[in-house]
MARRODREN-534682 format. One record per residue (C-alpha): residue number from 0; residue in three letters; x, y, z. Coordinates in nm, 3 decimals. Example, Ala and Ser with C-alpha at 12.3 -4.5 7.8 and 13.67 -1.06 7.14 Angstrom:
// MARRODREN-534682
+-----+------+---------+---------+---------+
|  nr | rest |       x |       y |       z |
+-----+------+---------+---------+---------+
|   0 |  ALA |   1.230 |  -0.450 |   0.780 |
|   1 |  SER |   1.367 |  -0.106 |   0.714 |
+-----+------+---------+---------+---------+
***
This chain:
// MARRODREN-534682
+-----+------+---------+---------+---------+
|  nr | rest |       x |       y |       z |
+-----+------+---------+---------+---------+
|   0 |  UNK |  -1.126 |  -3.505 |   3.951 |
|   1 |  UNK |  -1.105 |  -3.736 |   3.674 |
|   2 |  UNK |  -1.211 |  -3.503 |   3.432 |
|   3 |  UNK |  -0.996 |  -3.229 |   3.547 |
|   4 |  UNK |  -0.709 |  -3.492 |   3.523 |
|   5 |  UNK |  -0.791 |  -3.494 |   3.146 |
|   6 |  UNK |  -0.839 |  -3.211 |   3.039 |
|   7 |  UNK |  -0.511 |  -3.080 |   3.190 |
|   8 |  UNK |  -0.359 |  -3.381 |   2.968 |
|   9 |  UNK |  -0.567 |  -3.246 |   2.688 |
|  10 |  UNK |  -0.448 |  -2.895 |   2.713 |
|  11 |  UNK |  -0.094 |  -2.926 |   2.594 |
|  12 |  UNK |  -0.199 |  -3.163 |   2.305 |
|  13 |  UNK |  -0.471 |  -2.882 |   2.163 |
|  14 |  UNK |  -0.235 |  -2.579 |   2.226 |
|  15 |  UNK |   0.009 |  -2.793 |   1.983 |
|  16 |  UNK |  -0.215 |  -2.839 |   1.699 |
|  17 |  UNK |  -0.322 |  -2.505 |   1.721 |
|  18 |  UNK |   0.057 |  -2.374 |   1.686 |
|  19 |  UNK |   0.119 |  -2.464 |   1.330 |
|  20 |  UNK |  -0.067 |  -2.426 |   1.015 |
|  21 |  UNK |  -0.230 |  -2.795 |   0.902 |
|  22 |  UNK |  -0.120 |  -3.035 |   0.676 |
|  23 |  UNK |  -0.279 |  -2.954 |   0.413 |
|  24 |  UNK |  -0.216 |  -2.606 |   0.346 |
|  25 |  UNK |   0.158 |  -2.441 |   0.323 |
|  26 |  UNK |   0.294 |  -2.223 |   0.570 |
|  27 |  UNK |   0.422 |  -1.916 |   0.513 |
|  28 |  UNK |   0.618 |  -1.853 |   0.822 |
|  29 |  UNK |   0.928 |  -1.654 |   0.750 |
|  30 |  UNK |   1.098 |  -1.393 |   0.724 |
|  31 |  UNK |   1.096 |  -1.200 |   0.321 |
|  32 |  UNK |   1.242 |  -0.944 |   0.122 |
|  33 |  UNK |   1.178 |  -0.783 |  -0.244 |
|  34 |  UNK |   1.595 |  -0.866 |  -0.346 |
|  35 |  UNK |   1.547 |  -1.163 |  -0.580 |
|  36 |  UNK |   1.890 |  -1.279 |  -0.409 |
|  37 |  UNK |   1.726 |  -1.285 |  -0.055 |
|  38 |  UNK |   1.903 |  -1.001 |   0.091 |
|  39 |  UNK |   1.790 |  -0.704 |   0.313 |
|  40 |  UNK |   1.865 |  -0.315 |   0.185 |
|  41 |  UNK |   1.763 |  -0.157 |  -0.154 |
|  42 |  UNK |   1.592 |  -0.353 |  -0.392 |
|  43 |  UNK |   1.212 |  -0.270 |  -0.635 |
|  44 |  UNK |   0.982 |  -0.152 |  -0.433 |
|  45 |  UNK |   0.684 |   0.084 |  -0.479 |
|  46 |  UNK |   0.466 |   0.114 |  -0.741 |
|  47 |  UNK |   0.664 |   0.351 |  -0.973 |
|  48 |  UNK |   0.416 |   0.579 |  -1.213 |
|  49 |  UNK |   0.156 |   0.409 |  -1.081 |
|  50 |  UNK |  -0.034 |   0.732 |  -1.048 |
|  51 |  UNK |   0.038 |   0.845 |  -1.426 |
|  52 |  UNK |  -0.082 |   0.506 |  -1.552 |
|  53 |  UNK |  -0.398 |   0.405 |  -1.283 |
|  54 |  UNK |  -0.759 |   0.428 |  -1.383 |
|  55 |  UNK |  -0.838 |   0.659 |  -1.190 |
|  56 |  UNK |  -1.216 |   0.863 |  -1.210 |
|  57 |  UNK |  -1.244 |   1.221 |  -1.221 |
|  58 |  UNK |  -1.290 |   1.213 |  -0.845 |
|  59 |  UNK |  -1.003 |   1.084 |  -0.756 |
|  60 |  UNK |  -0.766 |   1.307 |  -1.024 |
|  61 |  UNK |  -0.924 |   1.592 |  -0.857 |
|  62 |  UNK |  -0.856 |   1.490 |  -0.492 |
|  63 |  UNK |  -0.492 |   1.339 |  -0.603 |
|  64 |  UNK |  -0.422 |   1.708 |  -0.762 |
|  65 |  UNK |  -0.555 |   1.927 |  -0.429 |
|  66 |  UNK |  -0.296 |   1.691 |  -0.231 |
|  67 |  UNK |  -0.032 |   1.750 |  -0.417 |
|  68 |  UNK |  -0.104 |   2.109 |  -0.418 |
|  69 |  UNK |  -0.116 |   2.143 |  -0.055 |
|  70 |  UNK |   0.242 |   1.955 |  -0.007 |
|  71 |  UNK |   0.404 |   2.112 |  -0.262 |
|  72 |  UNK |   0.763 |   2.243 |  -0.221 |
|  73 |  UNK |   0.706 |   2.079 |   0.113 |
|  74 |  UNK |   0.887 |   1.782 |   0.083 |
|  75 |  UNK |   0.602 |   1.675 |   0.321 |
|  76 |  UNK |   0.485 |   1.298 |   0.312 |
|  77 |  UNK |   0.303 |   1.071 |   0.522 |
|  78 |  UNK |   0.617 |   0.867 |   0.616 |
|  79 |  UNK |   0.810 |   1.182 |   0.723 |
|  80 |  UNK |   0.556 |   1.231 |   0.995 |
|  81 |  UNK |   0.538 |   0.827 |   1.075 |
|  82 |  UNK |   0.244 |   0.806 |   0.942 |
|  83 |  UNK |   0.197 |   0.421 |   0.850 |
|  84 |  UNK |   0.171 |   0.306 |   0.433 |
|  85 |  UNK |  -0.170 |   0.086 |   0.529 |
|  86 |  UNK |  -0.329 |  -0.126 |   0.254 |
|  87 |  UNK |  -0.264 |  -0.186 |  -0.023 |
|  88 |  UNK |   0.095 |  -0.001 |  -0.033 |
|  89 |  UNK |   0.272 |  -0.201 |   0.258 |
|  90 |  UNK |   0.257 |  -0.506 |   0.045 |
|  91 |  UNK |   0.551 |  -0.347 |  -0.191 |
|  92 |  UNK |   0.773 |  -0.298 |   0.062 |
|  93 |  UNK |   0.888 |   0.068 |   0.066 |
|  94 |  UNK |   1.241 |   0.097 |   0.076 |
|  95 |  UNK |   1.346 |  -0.213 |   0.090 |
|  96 |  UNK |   1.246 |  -0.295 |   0.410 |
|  97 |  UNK |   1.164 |  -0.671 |   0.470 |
|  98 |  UNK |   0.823 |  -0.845 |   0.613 |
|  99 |  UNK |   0.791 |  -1.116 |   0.830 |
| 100 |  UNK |   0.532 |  -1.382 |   0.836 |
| 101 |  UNK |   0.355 |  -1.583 |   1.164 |
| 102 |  UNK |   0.115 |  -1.782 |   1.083 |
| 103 |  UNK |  -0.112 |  -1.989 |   1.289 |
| 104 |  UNK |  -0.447 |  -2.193 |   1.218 |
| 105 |  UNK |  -0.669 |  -1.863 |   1.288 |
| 106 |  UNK |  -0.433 |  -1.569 |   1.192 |
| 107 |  UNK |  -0.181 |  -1.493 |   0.964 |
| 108 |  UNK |   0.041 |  -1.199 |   1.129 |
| 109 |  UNK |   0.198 |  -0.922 |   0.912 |
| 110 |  UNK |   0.485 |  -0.719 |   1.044 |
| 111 |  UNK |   0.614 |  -0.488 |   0.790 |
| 112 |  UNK |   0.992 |  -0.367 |   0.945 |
| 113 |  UNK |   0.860 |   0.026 |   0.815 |
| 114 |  UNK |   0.696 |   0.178 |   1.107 |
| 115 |  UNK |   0.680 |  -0.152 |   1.251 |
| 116 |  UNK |   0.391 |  -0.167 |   1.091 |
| 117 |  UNK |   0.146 |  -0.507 |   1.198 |
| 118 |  UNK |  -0.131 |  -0.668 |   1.006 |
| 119 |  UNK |  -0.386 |  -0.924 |   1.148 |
| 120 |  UNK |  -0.575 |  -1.129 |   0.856 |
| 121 |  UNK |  -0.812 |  -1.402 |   1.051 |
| 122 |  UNK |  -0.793 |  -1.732 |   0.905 |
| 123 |  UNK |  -1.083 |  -1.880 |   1.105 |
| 124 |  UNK |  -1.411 |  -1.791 |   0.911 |
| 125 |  UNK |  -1.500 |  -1.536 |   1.163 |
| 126 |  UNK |  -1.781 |  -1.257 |   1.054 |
| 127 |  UNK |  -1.756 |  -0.892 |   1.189 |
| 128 |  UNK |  -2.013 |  -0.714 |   1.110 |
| 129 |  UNK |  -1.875 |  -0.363 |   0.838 |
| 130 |  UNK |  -2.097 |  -0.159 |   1.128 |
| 131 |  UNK |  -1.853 |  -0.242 |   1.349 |
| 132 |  UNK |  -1.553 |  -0.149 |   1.125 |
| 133 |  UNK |  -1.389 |   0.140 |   1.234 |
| 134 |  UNK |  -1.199 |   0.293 |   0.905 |
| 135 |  UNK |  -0.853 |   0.264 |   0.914 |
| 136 |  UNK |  -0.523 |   0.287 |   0.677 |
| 137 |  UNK |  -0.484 |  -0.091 |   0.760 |
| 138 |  UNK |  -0.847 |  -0.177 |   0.724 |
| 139 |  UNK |  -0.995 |  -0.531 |   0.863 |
| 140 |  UNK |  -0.847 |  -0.855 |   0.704 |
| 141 |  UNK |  -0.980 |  -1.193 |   0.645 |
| 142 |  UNK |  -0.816 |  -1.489 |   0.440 |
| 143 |  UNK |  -0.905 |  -1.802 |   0.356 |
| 144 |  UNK |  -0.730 |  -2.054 |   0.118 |
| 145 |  UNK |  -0.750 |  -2.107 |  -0.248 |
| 146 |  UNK |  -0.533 |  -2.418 |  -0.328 |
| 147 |  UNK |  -0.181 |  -2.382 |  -0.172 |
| 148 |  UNK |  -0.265 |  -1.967 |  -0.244 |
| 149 |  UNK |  -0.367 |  -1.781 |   0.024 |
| 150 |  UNK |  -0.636 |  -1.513 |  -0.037 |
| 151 |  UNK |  -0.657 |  -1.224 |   0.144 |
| 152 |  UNK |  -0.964 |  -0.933 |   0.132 |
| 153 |  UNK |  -0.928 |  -0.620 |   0.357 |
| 154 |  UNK |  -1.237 |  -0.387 |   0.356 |
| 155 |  UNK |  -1.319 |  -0.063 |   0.625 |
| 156 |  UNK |  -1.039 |   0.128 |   0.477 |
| 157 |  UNK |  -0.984 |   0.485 |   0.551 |
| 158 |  UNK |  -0.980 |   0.757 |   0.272 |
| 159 |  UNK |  -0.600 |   0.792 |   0.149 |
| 160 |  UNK |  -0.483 |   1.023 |  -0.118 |
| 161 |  UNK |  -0.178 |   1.094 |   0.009 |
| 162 |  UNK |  -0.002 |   0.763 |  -0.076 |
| 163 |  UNK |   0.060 |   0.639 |  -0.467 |
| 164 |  UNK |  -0.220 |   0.367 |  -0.491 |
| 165 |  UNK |  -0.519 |   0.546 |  -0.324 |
| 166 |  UNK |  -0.845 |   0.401 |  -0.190 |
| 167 |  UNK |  -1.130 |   0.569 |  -0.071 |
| 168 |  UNK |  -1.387 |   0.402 |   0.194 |
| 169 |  UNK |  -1.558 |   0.204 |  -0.055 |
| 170 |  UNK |  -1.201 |   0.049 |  -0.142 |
| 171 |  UNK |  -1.143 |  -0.342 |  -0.143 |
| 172 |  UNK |  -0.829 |  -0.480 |  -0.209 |
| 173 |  UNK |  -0.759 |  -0.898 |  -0.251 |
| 174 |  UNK |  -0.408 |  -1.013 |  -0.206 |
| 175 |  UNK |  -0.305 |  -1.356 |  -0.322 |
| 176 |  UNK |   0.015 |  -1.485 |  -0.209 |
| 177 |  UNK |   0.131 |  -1.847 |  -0.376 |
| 178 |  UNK |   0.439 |  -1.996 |  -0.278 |
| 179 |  UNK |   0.725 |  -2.177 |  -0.464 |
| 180 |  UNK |   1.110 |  -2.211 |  -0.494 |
| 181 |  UNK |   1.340 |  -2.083 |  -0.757 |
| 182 |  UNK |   1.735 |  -2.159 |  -0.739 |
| 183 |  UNK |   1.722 |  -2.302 |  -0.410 |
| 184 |  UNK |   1.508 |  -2.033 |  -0.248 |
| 185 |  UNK |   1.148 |  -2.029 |  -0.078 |
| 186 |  UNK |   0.934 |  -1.727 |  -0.302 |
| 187 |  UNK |   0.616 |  -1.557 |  -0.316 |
| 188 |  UNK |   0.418 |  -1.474 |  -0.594 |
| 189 |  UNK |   0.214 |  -1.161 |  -0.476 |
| 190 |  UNK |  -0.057 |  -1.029 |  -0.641 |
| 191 |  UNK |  -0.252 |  -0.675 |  -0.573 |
| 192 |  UNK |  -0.609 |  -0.615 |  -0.660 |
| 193 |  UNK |  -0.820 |  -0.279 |  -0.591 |
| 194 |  UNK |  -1.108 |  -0.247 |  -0.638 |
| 195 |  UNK |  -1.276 |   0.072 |  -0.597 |
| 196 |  UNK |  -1.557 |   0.175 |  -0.795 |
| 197 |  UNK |  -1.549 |   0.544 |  -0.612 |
| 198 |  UNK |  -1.180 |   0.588 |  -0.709 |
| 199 |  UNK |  -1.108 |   0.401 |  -0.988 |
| 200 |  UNK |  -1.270 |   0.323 |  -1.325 |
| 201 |  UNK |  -1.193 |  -0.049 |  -1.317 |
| 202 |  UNK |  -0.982 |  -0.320 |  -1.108 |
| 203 |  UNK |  -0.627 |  -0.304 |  -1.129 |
| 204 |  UNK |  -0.370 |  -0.511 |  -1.033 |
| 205 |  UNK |   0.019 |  -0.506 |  -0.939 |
| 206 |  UNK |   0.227 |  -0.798 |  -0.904 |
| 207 |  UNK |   0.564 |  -0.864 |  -0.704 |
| 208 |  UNK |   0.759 |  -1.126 |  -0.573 |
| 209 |  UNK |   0.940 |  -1.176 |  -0.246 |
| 210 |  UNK |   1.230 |  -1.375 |  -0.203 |
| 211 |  UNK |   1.274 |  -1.590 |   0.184 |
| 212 |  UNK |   1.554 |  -1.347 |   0.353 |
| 213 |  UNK |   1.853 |  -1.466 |   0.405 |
| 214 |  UNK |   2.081 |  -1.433 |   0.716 |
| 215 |  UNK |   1.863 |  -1.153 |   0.835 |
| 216 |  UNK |   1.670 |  -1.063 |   1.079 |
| 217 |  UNK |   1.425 |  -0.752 |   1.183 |
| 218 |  UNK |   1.514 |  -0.442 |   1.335 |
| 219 |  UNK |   1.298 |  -0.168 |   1.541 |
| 220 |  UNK |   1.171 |   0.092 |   1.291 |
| 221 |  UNK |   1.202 |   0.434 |   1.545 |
| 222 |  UNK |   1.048 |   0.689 |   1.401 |
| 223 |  UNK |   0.789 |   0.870 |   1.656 |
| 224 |  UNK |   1.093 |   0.877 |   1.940 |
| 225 |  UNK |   1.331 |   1.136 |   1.767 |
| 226 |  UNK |   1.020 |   1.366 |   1.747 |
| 227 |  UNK |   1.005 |   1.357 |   2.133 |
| 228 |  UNK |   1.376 |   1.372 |   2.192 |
| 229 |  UNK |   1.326 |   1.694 |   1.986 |
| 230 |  UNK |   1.039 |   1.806 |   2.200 |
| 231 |  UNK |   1.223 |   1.724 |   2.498 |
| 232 |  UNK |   1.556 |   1.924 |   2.385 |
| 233 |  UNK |   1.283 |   2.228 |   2.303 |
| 234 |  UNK |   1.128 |   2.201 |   2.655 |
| 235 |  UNK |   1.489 |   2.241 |   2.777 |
| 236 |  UNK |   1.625 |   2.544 |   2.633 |
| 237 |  UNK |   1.270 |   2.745 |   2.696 |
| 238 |  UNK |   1.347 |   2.623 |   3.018 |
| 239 |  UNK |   1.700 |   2.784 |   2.989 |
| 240 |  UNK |   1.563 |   3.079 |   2.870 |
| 241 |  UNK |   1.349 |   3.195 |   3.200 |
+-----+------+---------+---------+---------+
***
């Protein structure tokens, strides 16, 4: 009985420590933005010619160029059909739309406002075997700490050529995030690698900077419900129609 007397004592002390990043590295719990000024709405985002200026092989010209033939005079793209950005293009922030931050001793969690859009990177040293990697946009995350910058390596990434900085599955793409403060406000200097030997010719990287938002807060991203509202209005005038 003793024992069980102690450990329920124990309990609240261990869920505490494991609710906040330690000492000895910085948290980046928050909520951030691409403004320099630390305000939500239209600000640089993207990666601009990125596709006129990448390294790209022959490979990947050739797959870029039967996309864009497909889609053309379209106006199709990925978002349109709420398709998420995935790695690596998230990290700039399409549109404006800000990013928010938890982190705890074992995971950092990423929630990029477009498409609500979440991101797990595992903090705790724990191995998962590629085998067991099932490809995806947002591909499998682990960080680990580098100073007070936190690095951040996301292999089993699914084939994308439909988004400005493509990856194939071979892709691997480290993000380094370093915090500091610059006229009174909490920053981020970000930093993009991929590297791809399948897609691209040699590593290259982008760099941005986010800014702590400012008297803001996140909002639902609803883009898959006014397909079915749609669906729903078409199901009622067939309806109509008998």
């Amino acid at each position: 009985m003793l024992r069980l007397r102690l450990a329920a004592l124990a309990a609240p002390l261990i869920l505490a420590a494991c609710a906040r990043p330690g000492p000895s590295v910085p948290d980046l719990t928050g909520l951030w933005t691409m403004d320099p000024n630390g305000r939500a709405g239209a600000s640089l985002n993207g990666v601009g010619n990125f596709q006129e200026t990448a390294p790209f092989t022959a490979e990947a010209r050739a797959k870029v160029a039967e996309y864009q033939a497909l889609v053309e005079g379209t106006g199709d793209t990925p978002g349109g059909f709420c398709v998420p950005h995935g790695v690596p293009l998230a990290v700039f922030l399409g549109g404006g739309y800000p990013v928010e931050f938890i982190q705890r001793p074992e995971q950092l969690t990423i929630i990029y406002e477009t498409h609500n859009e979440v991101r797990r990177v595992f903090l705790d040293g724990r191995h998962i075997d590629p085998e067991d990697i099932l490809p995806s946009r947002g591909g499998t995350s682990w960080g680990h700490w580098e100073g007070n910058t936190l690095v951040v390596e996301t292999i089993g990434l699914a084939q994308s050529v439909d988004i400005p900085t493509i990856v194939s599955e071979e892709a691997r793409v480290i993000e380094r995030y370093t915090p500091f403060e610059r006229d009174g406000l909490k920053r981020l200097k970000v930093e993009v690698t991929i590297e791809d030997p399948r897609f691209y010719t040699e590593p290259v990287t982008l760099e941005r900077e986010y800014t702590e938002l400012v008297e803001g807060r996140m909002l639902d991203y609803n883009c898959v419900e006014p397909f079915w509202l749609d669906h729903l209005e078409e199901l009622r005038a067939a309806r109509s129609r008998r």
